[in-house]
N, C-alpha and C positions, 0 to 999 in steps of 0.2 A: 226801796220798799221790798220786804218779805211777803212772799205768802207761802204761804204750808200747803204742800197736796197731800194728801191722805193716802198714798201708796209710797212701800219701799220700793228704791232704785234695783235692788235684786230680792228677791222672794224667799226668808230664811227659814230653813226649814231640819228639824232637831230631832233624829231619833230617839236618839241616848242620853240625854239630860246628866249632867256632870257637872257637878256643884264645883269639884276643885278646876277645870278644866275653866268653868265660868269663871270665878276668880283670877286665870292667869289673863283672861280676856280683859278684863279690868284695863289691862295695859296699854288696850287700845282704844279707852276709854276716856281717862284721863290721866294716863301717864305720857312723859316725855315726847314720846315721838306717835302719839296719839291722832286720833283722830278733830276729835277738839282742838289742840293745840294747832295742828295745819291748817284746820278752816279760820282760828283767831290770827294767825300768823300773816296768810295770806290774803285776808279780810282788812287786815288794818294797814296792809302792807299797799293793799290797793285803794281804801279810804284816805290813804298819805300821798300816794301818788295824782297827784295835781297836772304834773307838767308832760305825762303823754297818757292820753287816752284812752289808745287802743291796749296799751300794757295793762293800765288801770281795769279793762273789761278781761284781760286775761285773769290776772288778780284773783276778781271777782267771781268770774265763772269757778276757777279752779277752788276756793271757796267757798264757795255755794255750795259742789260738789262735796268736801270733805264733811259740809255741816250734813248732807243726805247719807253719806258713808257712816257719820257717828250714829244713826237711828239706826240703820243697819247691823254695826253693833252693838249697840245697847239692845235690840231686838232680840240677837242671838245672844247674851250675854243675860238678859231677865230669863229664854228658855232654859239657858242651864242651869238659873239659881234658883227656877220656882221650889225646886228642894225646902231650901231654906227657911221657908214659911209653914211650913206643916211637919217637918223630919230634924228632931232635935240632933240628933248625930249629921245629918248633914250641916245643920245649921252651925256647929264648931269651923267649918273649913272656912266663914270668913264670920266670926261674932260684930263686927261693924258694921256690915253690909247688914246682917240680920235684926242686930235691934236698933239702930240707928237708923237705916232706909227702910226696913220690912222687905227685905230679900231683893228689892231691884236697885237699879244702876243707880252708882251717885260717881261724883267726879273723885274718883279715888282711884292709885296704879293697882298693881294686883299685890303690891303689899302695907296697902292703907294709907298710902302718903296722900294729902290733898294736891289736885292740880292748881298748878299758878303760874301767872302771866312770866315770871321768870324763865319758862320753858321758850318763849319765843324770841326769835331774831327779825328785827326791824330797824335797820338803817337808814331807811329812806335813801341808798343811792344804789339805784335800779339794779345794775350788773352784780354790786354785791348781795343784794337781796334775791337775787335768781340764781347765783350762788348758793346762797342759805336754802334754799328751798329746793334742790335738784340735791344737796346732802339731806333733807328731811327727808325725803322721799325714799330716797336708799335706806335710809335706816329704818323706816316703815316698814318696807320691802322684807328685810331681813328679820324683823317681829314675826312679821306673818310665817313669813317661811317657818320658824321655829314653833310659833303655834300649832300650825299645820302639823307639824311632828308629833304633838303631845294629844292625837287625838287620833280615834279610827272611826268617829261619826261619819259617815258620809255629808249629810246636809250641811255639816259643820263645816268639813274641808270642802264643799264648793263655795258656801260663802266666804271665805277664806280665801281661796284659790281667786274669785270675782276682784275682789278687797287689793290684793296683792297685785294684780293684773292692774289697775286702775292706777297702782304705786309709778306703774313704768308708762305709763300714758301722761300723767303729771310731767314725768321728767324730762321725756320727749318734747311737750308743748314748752316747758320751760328752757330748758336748752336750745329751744328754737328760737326761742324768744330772747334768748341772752347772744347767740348767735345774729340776730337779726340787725343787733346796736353796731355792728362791725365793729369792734374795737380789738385790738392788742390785747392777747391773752393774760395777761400783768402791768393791763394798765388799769390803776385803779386810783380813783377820787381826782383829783386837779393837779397834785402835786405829783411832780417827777422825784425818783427816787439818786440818790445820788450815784454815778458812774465809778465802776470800778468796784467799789463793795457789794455794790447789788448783783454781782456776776462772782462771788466767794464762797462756796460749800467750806463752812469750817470743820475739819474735821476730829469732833471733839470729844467721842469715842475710842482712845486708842488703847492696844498693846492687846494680849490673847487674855480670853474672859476663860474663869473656873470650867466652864460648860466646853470647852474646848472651839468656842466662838474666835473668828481671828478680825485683826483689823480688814473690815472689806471694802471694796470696790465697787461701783455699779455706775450704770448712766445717771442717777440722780447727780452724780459728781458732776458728769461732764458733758450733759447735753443742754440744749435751749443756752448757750451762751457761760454757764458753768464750770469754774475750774477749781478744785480743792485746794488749799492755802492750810499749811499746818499750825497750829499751835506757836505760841513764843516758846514753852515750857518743854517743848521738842524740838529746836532749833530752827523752826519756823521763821518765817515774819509776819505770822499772824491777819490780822483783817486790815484794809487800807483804812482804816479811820480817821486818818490826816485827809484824807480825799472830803471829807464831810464838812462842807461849809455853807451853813444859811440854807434858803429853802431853795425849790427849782420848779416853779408853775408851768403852765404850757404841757401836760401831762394828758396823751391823746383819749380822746372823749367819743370817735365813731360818730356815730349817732344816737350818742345818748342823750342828746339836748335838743336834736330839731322833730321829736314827736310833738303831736297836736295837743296843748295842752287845755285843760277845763279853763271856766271863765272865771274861776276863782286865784288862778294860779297865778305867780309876780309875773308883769311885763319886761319884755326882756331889757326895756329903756329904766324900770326899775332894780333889775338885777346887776346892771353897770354903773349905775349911779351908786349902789350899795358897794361894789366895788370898789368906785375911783372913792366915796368917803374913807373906806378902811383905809385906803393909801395915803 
């Protein structure tokens, strides 16, 4: 259950009202890596989550959160547009917002596209989805930063500044939380990945680029288990492929399965039964 309080989480406040400035706010509105799209993301991603609880209440809170951040910006983002609605030369810097909304927010990026459920990432298997959502967060992060650049309102960049601050508090909680399933930094879903290819940097880049680029080197080659294997086409022997036979379960799991799950969620004498039938 929702309820709505009647105060914003920070108090927005607009010297300089800047219609084109408004518009790039848009972005955080209902574009990409928006504010909407984090609290749908991580809303449904906790609505999915059945089989631990306490993550499910992570989810949620951190969603909750993102839907109080979008008021926040739509808040500061109607101050910079009330232009729009009395000043016909401002009202040019976004013609959609102005006869289509009457100058305030609607779920559009800052260059008119509509927001859609396409923006979101939802797998339903926990560590990859905390994954997902510790890169939304980063990219958030870096909007704002860039925001912040395109403006010398005060009120503006501390709401901003608030906004951005809240990006790296998300990633922290989440990270903690993807840390807390103890698993094996690449291990991921049930299935083991095959030996010997799964340790092959192909190096598939080569010879010196126009830019005076040269073939290079670095630890991505050759750390975490890592060795570069070159091309057939360079006298290589190329990627073990011949190693790739059938599948290989048993693929470590931490503790991603013994969280407390709601009472809606499959018993685990269901989850094996489903098992032993596929076999």
């Amino acid at each position: 259950m929702y309820h709505h309080v009647k105060k914003l989480m920070y108090r927005v406040k607009v010297d300089t009202p800047n219609v084109r400035f408004g518009n790039m706010l848009l972005e955080q509105f209902g574009g990409a890596n928006g504010e909407l799209a984090a609290a749908m993301q991580y809303t449904i991603q906790g609505w999915n989550c059945v089989d631990d609880i306490a993550r499910r209440d992570l989810l949620l809170d951190i969603g909750t959160e993102e839907l109080s951040h979008l008021e926040v910006v739509g808040a500061l983002i109607r101050m910079h547009l009330k232009g729009l609605k009395t000043d016909r030369e401002a009202a040019e810097a976004n013609p959609l917002v102005t006869i289509a909304g009457g100058g305030g927010v609607a779920l559009l990026d800052s260059m008119g596209n509509a927001w859609t459920a396409n923006y979101l990432t939802v797998t339903g298997e926990m560590d990859v989805d905390l994954r997902s959502n510790i890169a939304a967060e980063s990219r958030a992060k870096i909007v704002y930063e860039r925001l912040i650049d395109h403006t010398d309102d005060p009120g503006s960049i501390d709401t901003l500044q608030f906004l951005m601050t809240r990006e790296i508090t998300h990633m922290k909680a989440f990270s903690a939380a993807l840390e807390s399933l103890e698993k094996q930094p690449f291990s991921i879903g049930r299935l083991r990945p095959t030996p010997g290819i799964v340790d092959e940097y192909f190096n598939g880049s080569t010879g010196n680029g126009s830019e005076g680029d040269i073939d290079m080197h670095g630890p991505w080659q050759t750390s975490l288990g890592l060795h570069p294997v070159e091309s057939e086409l360079h006298g290589g022997a190329g990627l073990s492929v011949g190693n790739v036979s059938g599948i290989l379960p048993g693929e470590d799991r931490g503790n991603q399965d013994s969280g407390r799950p709601t009472l809606t969620a499959p018993s685990k004498e269901e989850l094996v039964g489903a098992a032993e039938a596929k076999n």
